[in-house]
ROLUM-58366 format. One line per 5 residues: number of its first residue (from 1); their letters; for each residue x, y, z of N, C-alpha, C, O, CB. Coordinates in nm, 2 decimals. Glycine has a CB too. Example, Ala and Ser with C-alpha at 12.3 -4.5 7.8 and 13.67 -1.06 7.14 Angstrom:
<recs>
1	as	1.32/-0.57/0.78/1.23/-0.45/0.78/1.32/-0.33/0.78/1.42/-0.33/0.85/1.13/-0.45/0.90 ~ 1.28/-0.22/0.71/1.37/-0.11/0.71/1.29/0.00/0.79/1.34/0.11/0.80/1.41/-0.06/0.57
</recs>
This chain:
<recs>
1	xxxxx	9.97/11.08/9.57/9.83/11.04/9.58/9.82/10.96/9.71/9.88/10.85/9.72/9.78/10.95/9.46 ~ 9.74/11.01/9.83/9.73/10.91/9.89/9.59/10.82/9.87/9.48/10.86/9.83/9.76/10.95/10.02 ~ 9.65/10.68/9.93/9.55/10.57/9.90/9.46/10.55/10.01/9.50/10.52/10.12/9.61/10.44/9.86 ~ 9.33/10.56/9.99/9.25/10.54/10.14/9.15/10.39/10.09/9.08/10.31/10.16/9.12/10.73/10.18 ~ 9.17/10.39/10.00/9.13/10.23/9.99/9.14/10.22/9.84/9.12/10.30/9.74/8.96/10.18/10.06
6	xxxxx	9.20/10.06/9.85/9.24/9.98/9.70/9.13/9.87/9.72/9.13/9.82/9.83/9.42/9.90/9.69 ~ 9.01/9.82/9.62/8.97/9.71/9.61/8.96/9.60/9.48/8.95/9.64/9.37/8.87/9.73/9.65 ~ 8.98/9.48/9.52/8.94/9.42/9.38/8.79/9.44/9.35/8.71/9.46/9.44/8.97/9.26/9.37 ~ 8.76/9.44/9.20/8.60/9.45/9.20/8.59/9.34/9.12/8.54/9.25/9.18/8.52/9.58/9.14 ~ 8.63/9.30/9.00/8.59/9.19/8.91/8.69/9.15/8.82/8.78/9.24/8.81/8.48/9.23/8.84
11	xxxxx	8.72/9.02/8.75/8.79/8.98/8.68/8.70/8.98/8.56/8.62/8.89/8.57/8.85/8.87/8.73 ~ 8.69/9.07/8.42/8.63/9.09/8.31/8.67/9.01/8.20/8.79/9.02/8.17/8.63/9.20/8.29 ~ 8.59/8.93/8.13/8.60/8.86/8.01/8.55/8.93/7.83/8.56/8.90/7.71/8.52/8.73/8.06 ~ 8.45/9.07/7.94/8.40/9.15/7.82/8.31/9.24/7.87/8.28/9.24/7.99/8.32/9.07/7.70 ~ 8.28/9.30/7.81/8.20/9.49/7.81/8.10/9.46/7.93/8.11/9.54/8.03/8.08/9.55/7.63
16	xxxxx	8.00/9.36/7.93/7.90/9.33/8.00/7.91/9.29/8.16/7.83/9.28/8.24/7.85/9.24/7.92 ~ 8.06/9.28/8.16/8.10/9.24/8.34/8.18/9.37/8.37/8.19/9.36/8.49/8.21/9.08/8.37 ~ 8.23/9.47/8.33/8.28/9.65/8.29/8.25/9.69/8.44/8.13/9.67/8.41/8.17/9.77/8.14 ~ 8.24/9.71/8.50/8.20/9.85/8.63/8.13/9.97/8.52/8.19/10.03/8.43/8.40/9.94/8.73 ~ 8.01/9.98/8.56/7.89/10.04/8.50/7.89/10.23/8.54/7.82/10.32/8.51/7.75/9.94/8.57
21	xxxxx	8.02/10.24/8.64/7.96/10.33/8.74/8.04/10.48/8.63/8.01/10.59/8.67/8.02/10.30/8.95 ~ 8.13/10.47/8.52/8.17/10.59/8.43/8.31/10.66/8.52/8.32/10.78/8.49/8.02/10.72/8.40 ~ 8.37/10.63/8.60/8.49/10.65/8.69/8.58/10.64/8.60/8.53/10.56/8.51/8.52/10.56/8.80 ~ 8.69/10.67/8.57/8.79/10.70/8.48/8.89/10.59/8.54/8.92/10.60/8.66/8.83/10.86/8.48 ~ 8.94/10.50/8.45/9.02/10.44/8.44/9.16/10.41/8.38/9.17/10.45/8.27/8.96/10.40/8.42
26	xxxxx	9.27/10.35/8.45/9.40/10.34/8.38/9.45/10.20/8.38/9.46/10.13/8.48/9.51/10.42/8.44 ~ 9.48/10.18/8.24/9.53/10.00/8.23/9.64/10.02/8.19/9.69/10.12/8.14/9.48/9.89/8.14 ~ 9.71/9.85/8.24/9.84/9.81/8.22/9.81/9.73/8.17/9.71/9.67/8.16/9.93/9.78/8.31 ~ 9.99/9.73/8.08/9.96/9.62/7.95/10.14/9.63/8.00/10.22/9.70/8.06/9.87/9.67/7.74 ~ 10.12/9.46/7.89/10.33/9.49/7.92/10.36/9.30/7.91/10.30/9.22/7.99/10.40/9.59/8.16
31	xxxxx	10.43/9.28/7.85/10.44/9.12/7.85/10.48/9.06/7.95/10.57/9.10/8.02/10.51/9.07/7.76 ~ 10.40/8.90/7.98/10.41/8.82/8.08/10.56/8.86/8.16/10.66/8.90/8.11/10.40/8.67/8.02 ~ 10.53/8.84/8.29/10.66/8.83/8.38/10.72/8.97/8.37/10.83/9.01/8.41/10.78/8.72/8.32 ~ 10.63/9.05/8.31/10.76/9.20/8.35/10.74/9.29/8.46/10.79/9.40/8.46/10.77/9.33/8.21 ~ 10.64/9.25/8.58/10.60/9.32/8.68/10.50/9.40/8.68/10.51/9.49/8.75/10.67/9.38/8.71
36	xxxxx	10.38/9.39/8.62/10.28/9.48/8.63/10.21/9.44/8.79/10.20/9.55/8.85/10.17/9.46/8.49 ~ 10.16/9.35/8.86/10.11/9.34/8.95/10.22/9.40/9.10/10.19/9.47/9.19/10.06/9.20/8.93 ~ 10.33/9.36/9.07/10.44/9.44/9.19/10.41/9.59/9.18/10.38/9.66/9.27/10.62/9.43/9.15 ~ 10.42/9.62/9.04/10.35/9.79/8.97/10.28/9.85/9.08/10.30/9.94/9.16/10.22/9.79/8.83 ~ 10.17/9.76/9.06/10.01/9.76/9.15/10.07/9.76/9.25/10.10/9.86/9.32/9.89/9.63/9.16
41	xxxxx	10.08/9.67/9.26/10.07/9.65/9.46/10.16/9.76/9.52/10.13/9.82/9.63/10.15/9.46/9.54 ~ 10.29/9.82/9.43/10.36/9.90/9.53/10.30/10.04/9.51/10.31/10.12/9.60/10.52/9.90/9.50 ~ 10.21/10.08/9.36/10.14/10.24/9.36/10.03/10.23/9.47/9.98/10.33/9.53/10.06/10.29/9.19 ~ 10.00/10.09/9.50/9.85/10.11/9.61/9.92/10.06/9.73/9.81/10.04/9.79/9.70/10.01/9.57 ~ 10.00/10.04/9.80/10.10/10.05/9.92/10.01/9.92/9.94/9.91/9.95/10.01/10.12/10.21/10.05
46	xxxxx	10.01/9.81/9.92/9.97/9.67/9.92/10.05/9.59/9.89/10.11/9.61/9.78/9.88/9.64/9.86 ~ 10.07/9.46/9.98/10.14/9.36/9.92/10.12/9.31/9.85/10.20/9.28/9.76/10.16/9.30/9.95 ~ 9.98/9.27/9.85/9.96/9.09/9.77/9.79/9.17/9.70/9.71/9.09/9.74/9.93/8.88/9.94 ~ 9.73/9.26/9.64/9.62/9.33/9.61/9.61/9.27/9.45/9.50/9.22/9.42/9.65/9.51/9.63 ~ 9.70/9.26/9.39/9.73/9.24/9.24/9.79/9.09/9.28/9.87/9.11/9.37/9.86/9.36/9.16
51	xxxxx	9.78/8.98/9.25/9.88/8.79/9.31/9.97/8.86/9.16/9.94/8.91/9.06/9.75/8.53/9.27 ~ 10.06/8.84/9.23/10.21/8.81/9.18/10.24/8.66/9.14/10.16/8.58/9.17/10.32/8.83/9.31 ~ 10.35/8.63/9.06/10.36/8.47/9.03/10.48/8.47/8.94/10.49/8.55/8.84/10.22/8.38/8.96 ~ 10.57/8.36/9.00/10.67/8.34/8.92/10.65/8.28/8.73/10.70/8.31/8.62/10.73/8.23/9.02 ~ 10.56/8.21/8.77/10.52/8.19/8.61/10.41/8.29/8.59/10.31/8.33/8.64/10.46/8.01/8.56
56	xxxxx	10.51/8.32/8.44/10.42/8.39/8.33/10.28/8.35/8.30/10.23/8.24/8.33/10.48/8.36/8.21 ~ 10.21/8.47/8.25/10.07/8.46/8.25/9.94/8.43/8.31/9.83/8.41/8.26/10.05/8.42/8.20 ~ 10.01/8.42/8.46/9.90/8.41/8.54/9.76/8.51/8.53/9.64/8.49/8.56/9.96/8.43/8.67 ~ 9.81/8.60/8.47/9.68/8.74/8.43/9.61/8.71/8.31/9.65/8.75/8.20/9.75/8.90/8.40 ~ 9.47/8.60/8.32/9.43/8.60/8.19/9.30/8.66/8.15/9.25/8.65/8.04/9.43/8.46/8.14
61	xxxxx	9.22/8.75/8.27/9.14/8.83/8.25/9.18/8.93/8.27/9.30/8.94/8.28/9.06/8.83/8.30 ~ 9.08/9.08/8.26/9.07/9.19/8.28/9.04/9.20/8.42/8.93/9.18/8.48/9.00/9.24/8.19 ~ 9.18/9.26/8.50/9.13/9.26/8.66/9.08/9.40/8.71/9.15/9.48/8.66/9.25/9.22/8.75 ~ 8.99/9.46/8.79/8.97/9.59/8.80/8.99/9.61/8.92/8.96/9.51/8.98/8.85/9.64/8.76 ~ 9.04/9.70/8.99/9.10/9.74/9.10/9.03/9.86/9.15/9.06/9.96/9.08/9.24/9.75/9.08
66	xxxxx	8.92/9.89/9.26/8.83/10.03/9.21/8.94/10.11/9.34/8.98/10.06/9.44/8.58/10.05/9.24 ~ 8.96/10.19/9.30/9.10/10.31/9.40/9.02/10.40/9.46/8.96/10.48/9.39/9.23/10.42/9.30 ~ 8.99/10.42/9.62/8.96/10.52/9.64/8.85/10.56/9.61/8.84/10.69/9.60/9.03/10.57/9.59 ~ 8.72/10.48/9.59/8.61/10.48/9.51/8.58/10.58/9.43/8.47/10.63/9.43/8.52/10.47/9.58 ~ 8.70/10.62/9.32/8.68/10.70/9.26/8.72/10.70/9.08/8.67/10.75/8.97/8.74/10.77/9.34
71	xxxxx	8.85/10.59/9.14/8.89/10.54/8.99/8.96/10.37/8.97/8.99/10.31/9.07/9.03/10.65/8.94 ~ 8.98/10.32/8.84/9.02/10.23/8.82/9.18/10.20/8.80/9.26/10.29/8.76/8.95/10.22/8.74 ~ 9.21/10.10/8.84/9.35/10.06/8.77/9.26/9.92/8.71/9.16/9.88/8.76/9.52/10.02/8.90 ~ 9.32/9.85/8.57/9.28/9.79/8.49/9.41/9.69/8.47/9.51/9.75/8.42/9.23/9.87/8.39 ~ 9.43/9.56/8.48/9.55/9.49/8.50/9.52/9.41/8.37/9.42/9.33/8.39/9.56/9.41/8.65
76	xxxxx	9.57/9.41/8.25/9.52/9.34/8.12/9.63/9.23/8.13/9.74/9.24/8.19/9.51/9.45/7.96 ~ 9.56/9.12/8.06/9.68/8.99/8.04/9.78/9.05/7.98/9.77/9.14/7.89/9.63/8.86/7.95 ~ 9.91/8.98/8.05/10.02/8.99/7.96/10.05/8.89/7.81/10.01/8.78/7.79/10.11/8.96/8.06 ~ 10.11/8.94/7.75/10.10/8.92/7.65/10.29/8.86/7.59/10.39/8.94/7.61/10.02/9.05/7.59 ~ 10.30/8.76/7.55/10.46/8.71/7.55/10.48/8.55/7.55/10.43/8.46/7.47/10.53/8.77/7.71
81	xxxxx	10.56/8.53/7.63/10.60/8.36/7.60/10.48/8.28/7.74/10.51/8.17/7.79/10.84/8.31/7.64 ~ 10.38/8.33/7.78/10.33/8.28/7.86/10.25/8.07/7.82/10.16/8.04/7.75/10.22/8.41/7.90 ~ 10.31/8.03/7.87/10.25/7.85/7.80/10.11/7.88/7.83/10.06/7.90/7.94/10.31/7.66/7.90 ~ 10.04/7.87/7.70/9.89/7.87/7.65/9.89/7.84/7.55/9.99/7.85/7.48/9.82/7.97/7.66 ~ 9.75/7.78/7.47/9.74/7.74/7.32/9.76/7.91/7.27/9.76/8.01/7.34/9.57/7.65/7.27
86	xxxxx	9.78/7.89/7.12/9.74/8.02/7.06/9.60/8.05/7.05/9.55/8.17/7.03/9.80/8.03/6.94 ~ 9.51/7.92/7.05/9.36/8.01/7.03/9.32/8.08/7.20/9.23/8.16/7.21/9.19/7.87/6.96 ~ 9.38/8.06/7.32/9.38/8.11/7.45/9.46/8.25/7.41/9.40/8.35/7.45/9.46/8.01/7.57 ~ 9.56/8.26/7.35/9.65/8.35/7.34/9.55/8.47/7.22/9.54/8.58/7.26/9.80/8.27/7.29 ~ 9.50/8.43/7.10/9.42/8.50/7.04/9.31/8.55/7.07/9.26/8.64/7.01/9.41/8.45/6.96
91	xxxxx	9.23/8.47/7.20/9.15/8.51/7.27/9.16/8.65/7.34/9.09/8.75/7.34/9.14/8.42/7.33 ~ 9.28/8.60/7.42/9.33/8.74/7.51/9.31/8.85/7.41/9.21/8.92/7.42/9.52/8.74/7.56 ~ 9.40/8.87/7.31/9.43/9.00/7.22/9.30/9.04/7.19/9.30/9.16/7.18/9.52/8.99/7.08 ~ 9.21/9.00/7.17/9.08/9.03/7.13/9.04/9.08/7.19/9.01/9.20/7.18/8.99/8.96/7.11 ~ 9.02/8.99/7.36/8.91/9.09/7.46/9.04/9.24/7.51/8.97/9.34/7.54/8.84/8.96/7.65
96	xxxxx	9.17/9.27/7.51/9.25/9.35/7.51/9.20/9.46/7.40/9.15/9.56/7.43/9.36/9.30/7.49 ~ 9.23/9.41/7.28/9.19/9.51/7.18/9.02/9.58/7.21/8.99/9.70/7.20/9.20/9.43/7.02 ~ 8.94/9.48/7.24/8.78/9.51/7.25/8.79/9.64/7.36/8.72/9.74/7.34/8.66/9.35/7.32 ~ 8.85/9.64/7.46/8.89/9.71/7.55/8.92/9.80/7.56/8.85/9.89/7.61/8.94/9.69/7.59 ~ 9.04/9.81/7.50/9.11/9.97/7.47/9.04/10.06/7.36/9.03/10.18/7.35/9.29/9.96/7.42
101	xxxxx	9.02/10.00/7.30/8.91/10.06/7.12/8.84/10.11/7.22/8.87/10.22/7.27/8.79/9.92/6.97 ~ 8.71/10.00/7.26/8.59/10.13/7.25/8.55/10.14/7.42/8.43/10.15/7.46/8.43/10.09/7.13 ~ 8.68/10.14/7.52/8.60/10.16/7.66/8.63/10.35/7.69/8.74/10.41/7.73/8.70/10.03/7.81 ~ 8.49/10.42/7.66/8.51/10.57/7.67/8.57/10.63/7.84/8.64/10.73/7.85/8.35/10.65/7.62 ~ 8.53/10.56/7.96/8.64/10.56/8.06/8.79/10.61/8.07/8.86/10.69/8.13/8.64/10.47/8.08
106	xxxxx	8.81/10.50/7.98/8.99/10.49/7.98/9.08/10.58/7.94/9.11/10.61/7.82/9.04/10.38/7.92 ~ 9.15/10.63/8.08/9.23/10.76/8.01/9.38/10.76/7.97/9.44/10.85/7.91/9.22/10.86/8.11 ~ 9.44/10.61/8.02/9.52/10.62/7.97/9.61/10.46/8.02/9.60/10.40/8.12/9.58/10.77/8.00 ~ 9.69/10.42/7.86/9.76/10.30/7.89/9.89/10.29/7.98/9.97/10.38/7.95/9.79/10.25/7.76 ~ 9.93/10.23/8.07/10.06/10.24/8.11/10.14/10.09/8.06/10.12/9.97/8.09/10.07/10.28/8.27
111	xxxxx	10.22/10.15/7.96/10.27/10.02/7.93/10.42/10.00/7.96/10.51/10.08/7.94/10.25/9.98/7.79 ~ 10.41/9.88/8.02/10.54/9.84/8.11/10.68/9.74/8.04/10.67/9.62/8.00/10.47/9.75/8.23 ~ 10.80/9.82/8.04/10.87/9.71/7.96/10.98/9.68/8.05/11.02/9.77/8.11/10.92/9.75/7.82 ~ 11.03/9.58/8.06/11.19/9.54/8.22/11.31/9.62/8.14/11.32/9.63/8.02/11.26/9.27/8.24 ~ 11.38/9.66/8.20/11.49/9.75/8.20/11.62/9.62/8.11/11.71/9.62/8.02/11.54/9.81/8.39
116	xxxxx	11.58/9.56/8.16/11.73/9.45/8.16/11.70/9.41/8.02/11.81/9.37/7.99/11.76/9.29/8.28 ~ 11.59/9.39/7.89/11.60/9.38/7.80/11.55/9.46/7.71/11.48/9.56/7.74/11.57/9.30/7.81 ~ 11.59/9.41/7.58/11.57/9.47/7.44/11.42/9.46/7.39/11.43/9.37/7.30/11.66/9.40/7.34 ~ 11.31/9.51/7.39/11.17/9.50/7.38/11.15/9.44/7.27/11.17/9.49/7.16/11.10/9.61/7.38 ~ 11.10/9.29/7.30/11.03/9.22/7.25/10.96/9.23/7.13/10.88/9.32/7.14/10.97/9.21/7.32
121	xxxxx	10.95/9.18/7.01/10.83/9.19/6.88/10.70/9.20/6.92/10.61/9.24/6.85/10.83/9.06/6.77 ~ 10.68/9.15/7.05/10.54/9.17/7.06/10.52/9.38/7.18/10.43/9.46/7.20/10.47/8.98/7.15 ~ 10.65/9.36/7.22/10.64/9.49/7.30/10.61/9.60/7.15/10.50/9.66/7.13/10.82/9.53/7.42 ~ 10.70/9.61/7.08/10.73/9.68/6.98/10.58/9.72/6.90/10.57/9.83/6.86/10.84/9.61/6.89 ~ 10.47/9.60/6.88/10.34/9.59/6.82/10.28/9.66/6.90/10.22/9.76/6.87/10.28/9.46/6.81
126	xxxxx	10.30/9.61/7.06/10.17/9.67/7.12/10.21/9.82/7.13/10.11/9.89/7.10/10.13/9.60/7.28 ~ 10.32/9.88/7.16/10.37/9.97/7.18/10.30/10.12/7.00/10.27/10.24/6.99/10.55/9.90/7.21 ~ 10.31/10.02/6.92/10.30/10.05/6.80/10.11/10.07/6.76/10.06/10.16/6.69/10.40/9.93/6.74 ~ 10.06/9.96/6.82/9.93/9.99/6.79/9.88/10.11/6.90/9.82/10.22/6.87/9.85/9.83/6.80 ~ 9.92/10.09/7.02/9.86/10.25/7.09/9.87/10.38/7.04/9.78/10.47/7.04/9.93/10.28/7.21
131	xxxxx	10.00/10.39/7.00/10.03/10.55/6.84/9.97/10.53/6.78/9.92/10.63/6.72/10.15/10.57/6.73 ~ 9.92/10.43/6.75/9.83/10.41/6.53/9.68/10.47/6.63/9.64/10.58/6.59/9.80/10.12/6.41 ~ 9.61/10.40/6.77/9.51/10.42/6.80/9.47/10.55/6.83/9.35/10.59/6.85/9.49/10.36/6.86 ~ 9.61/10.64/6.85/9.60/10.77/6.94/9.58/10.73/7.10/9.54/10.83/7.16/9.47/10.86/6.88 ~ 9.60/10.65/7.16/9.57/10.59/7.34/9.66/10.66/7.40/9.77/10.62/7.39/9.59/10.42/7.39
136	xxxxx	9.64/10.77/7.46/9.77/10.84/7.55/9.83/10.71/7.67/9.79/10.63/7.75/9.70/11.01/7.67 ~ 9.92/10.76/7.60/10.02/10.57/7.70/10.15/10.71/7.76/10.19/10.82/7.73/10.15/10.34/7.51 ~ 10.17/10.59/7.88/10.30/10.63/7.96/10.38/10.50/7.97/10.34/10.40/8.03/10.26/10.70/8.12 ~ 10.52/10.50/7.90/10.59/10.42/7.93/10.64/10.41/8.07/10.62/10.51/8.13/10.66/10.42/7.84 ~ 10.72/10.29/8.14/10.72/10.25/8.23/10.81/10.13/8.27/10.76/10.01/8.27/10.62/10.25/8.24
141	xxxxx	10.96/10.17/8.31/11.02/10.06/8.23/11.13/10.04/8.37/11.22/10.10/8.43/11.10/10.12/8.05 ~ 11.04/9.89/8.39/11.06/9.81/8.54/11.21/9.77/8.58/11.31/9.79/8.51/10.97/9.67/8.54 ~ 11.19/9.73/8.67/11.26/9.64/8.74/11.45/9.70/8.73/11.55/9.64/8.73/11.23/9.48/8.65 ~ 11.42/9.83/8.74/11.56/9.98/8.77/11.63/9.85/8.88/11.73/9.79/8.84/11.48/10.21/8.90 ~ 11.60/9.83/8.99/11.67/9.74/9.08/11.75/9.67/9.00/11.87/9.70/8.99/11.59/9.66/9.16
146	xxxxx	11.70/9.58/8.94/11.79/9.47/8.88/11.94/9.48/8.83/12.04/9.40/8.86/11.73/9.43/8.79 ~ 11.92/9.60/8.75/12.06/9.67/8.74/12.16/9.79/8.76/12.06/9.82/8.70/12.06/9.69/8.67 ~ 12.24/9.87/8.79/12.32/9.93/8.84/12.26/10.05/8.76/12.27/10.06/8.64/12.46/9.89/8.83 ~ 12.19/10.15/8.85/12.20/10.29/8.79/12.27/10.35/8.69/12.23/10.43/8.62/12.23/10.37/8.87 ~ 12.38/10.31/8.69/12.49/10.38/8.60/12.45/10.32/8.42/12.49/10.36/8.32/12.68/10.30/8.67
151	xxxxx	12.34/10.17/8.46/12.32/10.17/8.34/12.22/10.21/8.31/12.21/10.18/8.19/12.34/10.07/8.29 ~ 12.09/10.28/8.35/11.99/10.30/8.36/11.97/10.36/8.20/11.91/10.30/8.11/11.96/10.37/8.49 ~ 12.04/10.48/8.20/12.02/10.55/8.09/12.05/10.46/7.94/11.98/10.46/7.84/12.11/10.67/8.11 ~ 12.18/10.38/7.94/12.18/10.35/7.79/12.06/10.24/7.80/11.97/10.27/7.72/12.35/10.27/7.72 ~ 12.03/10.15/7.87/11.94/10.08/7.90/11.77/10.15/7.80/11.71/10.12/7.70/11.95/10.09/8.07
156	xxxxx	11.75/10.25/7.88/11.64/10.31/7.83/11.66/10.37/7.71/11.57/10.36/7.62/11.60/10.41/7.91 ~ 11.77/10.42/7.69/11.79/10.49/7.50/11.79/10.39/7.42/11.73/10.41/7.32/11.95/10.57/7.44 ~ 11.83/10.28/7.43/11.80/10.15/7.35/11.63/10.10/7.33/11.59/10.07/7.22/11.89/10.02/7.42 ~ 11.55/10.09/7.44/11.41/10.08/7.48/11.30/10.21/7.38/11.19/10.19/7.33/11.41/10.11/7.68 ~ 11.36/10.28/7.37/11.36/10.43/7.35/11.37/10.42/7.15/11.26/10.44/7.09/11.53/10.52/7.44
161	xxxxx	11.45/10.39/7.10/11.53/10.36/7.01/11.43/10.28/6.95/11.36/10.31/6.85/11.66/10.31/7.04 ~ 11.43/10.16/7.00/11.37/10.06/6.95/11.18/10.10/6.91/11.12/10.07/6.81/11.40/9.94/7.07 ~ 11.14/10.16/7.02/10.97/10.16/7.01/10.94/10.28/6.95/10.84/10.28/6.88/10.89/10.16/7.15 ~ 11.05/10.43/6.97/11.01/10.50/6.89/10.93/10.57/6.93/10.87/10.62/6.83/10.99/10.45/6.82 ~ 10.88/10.60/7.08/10.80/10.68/7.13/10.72/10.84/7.10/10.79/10.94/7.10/10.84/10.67/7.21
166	xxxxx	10.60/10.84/7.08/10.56/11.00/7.05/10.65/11.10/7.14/10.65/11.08/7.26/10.39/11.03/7.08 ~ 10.70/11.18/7.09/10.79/11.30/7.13/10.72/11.36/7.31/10.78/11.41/7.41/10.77/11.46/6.97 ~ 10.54/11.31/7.29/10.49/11.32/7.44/10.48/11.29/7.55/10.46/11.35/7.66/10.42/11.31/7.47 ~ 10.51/11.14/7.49/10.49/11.04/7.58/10.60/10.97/7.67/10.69/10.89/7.66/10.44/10.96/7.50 ~ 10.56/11.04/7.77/10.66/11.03/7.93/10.72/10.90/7.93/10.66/10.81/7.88/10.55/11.01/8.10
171	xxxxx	10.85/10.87/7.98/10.90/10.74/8.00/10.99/10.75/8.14/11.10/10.80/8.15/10.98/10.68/7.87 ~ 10.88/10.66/8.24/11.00/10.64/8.36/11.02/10.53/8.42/10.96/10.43/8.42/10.98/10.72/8.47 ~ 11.13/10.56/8.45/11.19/10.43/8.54/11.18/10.38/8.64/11.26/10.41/8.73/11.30/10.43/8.55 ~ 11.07/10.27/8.66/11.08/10.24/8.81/11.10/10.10/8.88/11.14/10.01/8.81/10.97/10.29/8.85 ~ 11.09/10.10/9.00/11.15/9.99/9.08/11.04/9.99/9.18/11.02/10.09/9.25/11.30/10.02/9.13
176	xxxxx	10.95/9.83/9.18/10.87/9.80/9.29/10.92/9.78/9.39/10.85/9.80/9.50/10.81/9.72/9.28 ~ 11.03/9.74/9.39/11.11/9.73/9.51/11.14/9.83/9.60/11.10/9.84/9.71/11.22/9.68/9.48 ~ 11.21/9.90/9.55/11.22/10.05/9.62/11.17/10.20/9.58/11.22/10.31/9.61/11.36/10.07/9.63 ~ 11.07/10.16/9.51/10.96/10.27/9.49/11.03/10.36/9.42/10.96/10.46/9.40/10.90/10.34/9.62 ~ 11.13/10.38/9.36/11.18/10.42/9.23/11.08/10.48/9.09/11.06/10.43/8.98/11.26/10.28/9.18
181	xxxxx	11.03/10.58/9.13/10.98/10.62/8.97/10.81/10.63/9.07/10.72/10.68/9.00/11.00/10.45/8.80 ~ 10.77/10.60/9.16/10.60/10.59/9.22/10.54/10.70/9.24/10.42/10.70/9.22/10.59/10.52/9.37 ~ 10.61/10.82/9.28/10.55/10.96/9.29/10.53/11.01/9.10/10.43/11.05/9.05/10.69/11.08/9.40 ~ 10.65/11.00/9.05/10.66/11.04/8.92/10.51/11.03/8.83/10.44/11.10/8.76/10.78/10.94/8.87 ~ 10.52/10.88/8.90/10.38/10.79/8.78/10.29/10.85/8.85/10.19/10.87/8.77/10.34/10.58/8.77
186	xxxxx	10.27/10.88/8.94/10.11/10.89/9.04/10.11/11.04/9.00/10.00/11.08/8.97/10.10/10.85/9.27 ~ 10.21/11.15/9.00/10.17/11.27/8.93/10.15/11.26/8.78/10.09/11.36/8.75/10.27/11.38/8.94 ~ 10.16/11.16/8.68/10.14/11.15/8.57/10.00/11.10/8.58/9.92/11.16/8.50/10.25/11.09/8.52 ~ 9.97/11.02/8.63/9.82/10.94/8.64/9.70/11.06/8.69/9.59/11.07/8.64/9.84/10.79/8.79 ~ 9.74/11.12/8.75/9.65/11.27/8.85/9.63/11.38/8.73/9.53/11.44/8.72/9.78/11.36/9.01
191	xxxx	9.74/11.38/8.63/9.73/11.44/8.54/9.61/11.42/8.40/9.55/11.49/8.33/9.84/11.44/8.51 ~ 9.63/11.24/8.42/9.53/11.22/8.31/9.37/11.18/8.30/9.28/11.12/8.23/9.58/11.13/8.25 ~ 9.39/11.28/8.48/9.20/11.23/8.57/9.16/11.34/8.55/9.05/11.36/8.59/9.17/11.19/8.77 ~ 9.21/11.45/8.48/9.13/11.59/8.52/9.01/11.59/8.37/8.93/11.68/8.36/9.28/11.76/8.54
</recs>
């Protein structure tokens, strides 16, 4: 895909602040700290488009990103050990759930899990409620750099194992850093615009 322009448009708290304009949209979901904004910034060849941040949960709205003036990327709070009360934290899941339920736009979830660990009780839920909803999701499972290729695979069969993926649903491996997996996802994403 090439990118001829990435913009922010709005940080959304609910339906009524949405981009009105019916452009087909794709969100990320994936718990605090596992790279969804590097995601961003490296599929839209930008550095800093998506703020990055060492601490967890800097993402506590719905961010919209309009691509190309044609479509959305959707940056949803992470969800995990981010320090917040739980009624902040119950908040999030709400306006998340309000979101994915009933926004008729959205064509598809990409949910992101780090290579180097065993997916989370809460990866496993969210992973779990997108099947129960029917949401065509593409797994997406970060941060390949961190570890030695050679482990890539048991890495992922355990990830794999654990969530239990629909027999459909794509799972690749990538790396913001060295663009590992970026053509893959952007032919998968082109696929779920038509």
């Amino acid at each position: 895909m090439r990118i001829v322009s990435a913009n922010y448009t709005i940080s959304a708290v609910g339906p009524k602040q949405y981009p009105e304009d019916g452009q087909f949209e794709i969100a990320f979901a994936g718990r605090s700290n596992v790279g969804k904004s590097s995601l961003i910034n490296r599929m839209l060849n930008r550095k800093a488009l998506a703020r990055t941040s060492s601490t967890p949960g800097k993402t506590r709205l719905l961010n919209f990103y309009h691509i190309n003036d044609s479509f959305y990327f959707v940056d949803l709070p992470g969800y995990g050990f981010a320090k917040v009360s739980k009624t902040e934290k119950a908040g999030w899941g709400k306006m998340i759930e309000e979101y994915l339920l009933n926004r008729g736009s959205l064509r598809a979830v990409i949910h992101l899990l780090d290579i180097r660990h065993a997916p989370s009780k809460e990866d496993a839920q969210m992973h779990e409620w997108l099947k129960h909803y029917g949401i065509p999701t593409i797994l997406v499972i970060t941060k390949a750099d961190k570890i030695a290729r050679g482990k890539w695979q048991k890495h992922t069969r355990l990830i794999k194992e654990t969530l239990v993926p629909l027999p459909d649903t794509p799972v690749i491996i990538f790396s913001a850093e060295t663009g590992q997996g970026k053509d893959e996802l952007w032919n998968l994403i082109s696929e779920k615009m038509i």
